[in-house]
Structures are given as structure tokens and as C-alpha cells.
Steps between C-alpha positions, in 0.01 A plus 500: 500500500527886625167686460418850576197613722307609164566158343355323813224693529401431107581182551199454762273784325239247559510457885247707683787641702842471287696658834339260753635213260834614475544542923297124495800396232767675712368322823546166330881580382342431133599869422771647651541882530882617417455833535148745466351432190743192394413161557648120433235242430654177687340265287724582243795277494823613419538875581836663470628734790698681303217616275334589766784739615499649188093559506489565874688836477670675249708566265734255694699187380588216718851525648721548777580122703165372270624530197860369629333210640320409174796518300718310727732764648400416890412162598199591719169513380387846604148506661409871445469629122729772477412762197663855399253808434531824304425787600404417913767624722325265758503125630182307422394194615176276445413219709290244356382113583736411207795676578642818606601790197740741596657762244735738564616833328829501270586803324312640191809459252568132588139418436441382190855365417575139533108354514410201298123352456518117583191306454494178637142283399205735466704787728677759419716698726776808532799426667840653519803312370771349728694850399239711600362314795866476720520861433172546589525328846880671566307856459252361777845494720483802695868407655753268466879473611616474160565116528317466191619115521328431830181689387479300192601178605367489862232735561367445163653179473507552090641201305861579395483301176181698344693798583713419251237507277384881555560700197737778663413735197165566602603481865758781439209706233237503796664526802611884553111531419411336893641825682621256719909453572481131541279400147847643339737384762322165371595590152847567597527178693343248220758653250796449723411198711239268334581550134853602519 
């Protein structure tokens, strides 16, 4: 359960010193501190780290090699939650005792297209869709040889088969939006190659 500093310190309203509890709760890894002013009570079972992207800093939406990863498109499980922002124009990154939150700028356009709410039990979360999130992580490219293949199937290491599965319409409707050459080289190839 995420709870702000103002919750926490209602919560113990009757303490004679609600601040000296919270360091004594932090010292016993009871309460852990994700970022100044946010906090994770560990006694609650069953958090989602992908709802706490979404609360930690924002507006963002899980994507990137996390989203790919939870929908099957890499094999790996990937270790660091990977989010976009709006609006940042910078790299931020939280570590925490639960995992490590990093979320990255994409541009302002591109945003809000191609972002679904999943809830899974009691959480809720943003995340982009397999569209959205290989486009997303191609516009984090800075340079690439233009051996799309070997990027995607090797560096990547995406799953050929899902690719199949992409829907190329919104692929080719969002991609000029990136800025970036290879997001609609990508478009380009998945017409020609993949779905051809």
C-alpha cells in the first residue's frame, strides 16, 4: 500500500512524536521510503511495481523493455521498471529497496497515444501497448546501422512470431510522430518484411 507523508503522519496523530515513529518504522524496513514524501508499507502483501511507477513520478506509463517483457515480446524478465514521462526532457531514476524506477522522456505528441489501463487484482496500472512500447524503446536508439533485423532480433532479441501480431496501422499512424529516422524505418520494415 503507497502512502503519502501526510497520510502517515495522520495515521500516527496519536504518537507523541509522529516523525520519530516514521524514522523508527523506516529503521525496521516496516516502511519503506520511495521517494520524499512517498512511502510503501511492507506489511502489505501484494504490491504492484508498476503502480508504483505510475505513482512514483508522473504523468508516465510503463513501457520501453517493461512493458515488452510483460507482454511477451522479449524473453527476459527485465529487472529495472522502465516508464515514459511527459513533459521532462530529462532521465529520472529512483532507487528503492524494492526495485529500481527509471523513466525516460518520449516526445509530447506520442504521449498519450497507444496507453491502455490494465488492472490486474486490486492494482491498477498505465502501460503502453506492444505498438507503442517497441516504438518507444527504438526512439531511445540514439544510433543504429540500419540492420533493423539484428537490432530487433539480437540486441533486443524481440520474438519474431508476436511481431506478426503488431498492428502496422497504428505503427505507421504514430511513428513520423518519434522525430526519430529509425521508429519509421521500423514502419517501413514491418510493412515490407514481417507482414508482407
Amino acid at each position: 500500500m503507497i502512502i503519502t507523508h501526510t497520510d502517515l503522519l495522520d495515521k500516527l496523530r496519536d504518537f507523541a512524536s509522529p516523525k520519530a515513529k516514521i524514522t523508527r518504522l523506516l529503521e525496521s524496513e516496516e516502511l519503506i521510503q520511495l521517494r520524499r514524501g512517498l512511502y510503501l508499507d511492507s506489511k502489505h502483501e501484494g504490491y504492484s511495481l508498476f503502480e508504483i511507477a505510475n505513482t512514483l513520478y508522473g504523468p508516465s506509463y510503463v513501457s520501453f523493455e517493461s512493458a515488452l517483457s510483460f507482454y511477451g515480446f522479449i524473453p527476459e524478465k527485465v529487472q529495472i521498471v522502465m516508464s515514459a514521462s511527459f513533459k521532462k526532457n530529462k532521465t529520472k531514476t529512483y532507487a528503492t529497496k524494492i526495485a529500481n524506477f527509471h523513466y525516460y522522456h518520449v516526445p509530447d505528441l506520442v504521449f498519450p497515444w497507444g496507453v491502455d489501463k490494465v488492472t490486474e487484482g486490486d492494482h491498477s496500472f498505465l502501460i503502453a501497448i506492444p505498438e507503442k512500447a517497441l516504438l518507444d524503446t527504438l526512439y531511445r536508439i540514439s544510433k543504429y546501422d540500419n540492420d533493423l533485423e539484428e537490432l530487433l532480433y539480437s540486441d533486443l532479441r524481440l520474438d519474431k512470431k508476436l511481431l506478426k501480431t503488431l498492428d502496422l496501422e497504428i505503427i505507421k499512424q504514430i511513428a513520423p510522430d518519434y522525430t526519430r529516422n529509425i521508429c519509421q524505418d521500423f514502419a517501413r520494415w514491418l510493412e515490407k518484411e514481417a507482414l508482407g
